[in-house]
DRENDO-1510 file (C-alpha; in Angstrom, 1 decimal, always signed):
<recs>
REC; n; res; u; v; w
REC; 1; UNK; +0.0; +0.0; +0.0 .
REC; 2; UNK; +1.0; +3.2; -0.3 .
REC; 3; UNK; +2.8; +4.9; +2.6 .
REC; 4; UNK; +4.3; +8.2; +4.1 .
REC; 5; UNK; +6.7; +9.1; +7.2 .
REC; 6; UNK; +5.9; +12.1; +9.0 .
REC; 7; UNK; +7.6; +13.3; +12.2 .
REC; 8; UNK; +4.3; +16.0; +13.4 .
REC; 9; UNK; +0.7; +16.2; +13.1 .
REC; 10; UNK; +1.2; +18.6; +10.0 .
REC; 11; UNK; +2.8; +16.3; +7.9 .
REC; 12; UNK; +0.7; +13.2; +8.9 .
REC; 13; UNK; -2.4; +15.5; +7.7 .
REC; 14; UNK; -0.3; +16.4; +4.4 .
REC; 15; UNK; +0.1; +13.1; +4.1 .
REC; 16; UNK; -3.4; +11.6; +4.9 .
REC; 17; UNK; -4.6; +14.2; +2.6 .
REC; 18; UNK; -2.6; +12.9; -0.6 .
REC; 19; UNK; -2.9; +9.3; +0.3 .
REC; 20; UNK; -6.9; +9.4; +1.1 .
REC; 21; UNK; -8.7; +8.4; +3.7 .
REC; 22; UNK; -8.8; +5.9; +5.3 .
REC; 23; UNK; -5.4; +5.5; +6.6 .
REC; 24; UNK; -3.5; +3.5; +8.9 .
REC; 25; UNK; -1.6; +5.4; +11.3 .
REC; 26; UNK; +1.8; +3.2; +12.8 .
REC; 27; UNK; +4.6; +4.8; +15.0 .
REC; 28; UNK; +7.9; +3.7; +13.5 .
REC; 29; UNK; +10.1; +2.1; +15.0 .
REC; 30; UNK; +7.8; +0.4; +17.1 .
REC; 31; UNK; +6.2; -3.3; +17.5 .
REC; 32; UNK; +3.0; -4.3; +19.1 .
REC; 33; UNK; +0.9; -1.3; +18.0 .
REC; 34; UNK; +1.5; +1.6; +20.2 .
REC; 35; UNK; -0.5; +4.6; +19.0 .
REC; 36; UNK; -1.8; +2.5; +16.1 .
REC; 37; UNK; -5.4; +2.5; +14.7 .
REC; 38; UNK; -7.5; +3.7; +11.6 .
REC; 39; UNK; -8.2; +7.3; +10.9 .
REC; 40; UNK; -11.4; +7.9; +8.9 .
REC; 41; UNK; -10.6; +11.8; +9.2 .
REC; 42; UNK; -8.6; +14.5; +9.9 .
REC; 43; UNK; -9.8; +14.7; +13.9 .
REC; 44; UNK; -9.4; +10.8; +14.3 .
REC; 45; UNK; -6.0; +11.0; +12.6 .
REC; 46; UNK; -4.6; +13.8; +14.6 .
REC; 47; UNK; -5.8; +11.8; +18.0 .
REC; 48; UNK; -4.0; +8.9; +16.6 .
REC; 49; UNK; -0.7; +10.7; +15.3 .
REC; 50; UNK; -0.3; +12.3; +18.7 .
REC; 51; UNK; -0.7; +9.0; +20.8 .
REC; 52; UNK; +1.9; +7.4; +18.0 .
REC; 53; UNK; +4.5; +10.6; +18.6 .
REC; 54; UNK; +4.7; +10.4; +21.9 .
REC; 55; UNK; +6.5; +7.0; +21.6 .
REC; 56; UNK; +8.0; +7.6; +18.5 .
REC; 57; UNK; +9.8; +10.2; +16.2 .
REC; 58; UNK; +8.4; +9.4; +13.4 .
REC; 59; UNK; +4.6; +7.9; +12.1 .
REC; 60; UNK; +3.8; +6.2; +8.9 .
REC; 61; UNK; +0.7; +6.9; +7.3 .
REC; 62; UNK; -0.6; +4.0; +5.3 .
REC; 63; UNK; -3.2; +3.8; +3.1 .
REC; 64; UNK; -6.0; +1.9; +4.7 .
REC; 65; UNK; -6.2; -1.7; +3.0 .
REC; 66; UNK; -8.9; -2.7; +5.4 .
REC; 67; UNK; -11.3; -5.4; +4.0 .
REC; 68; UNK; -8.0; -7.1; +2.3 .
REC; 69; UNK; -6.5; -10.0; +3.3 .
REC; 70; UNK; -3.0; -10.1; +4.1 .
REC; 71; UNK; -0.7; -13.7; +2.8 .
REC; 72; UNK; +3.0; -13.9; +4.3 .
REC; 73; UNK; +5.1; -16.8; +2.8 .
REC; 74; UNK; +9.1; -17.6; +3.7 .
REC; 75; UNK; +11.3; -18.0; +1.2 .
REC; 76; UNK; +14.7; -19.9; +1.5 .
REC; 77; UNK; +17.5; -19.9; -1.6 .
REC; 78; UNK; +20.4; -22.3; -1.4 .
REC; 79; UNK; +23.6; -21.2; -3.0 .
REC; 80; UNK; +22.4; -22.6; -6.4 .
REC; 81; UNK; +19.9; -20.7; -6.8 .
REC; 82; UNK; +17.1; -23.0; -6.1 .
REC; 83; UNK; +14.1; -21.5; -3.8 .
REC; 84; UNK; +11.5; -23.3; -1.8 .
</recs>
């Protein structure tokens, strides 16, 4: 999907505005969530962004996939080339 890093709320709106709503809000550099969550609009997204900021530097806007379904697969490649 496509994405955007902003490091304050006026960029994550700048950003939310050229990607579309919705958007998933992430803070970077961060697992598990924290300050995570779908904005439908510019007052849900600025509650998010500053919950996301105050454990990170940085947020990533995402545009929202929601309704997709999301298919992770490993791949391993021996010095031959071959893949399984």
């Amino acid at each position: 999907a496509p994405s955007e890093i902003a490091t304050d709320v006026k960029g994550a709106v700048k950003a939310a505005k050229s990607l579309g709503y919705p958007v998933l809000v992430r803070a970077a550099f961060a697992l598990g969530g924290l300050g995570s969550g779908f904005a439908d609009n510019e007052e849900a997204l600025i509650k998010l962004v500053k919950k996301a900021l105050s454990a990170s530097s940085q947020v990533i806007i995402d545009k929202s996939l929601k309704g997709w379904k999301e298919v992770e697969y490993e791949v391993v490649r021996d010095i031959k080339g071959n893949c399984i």
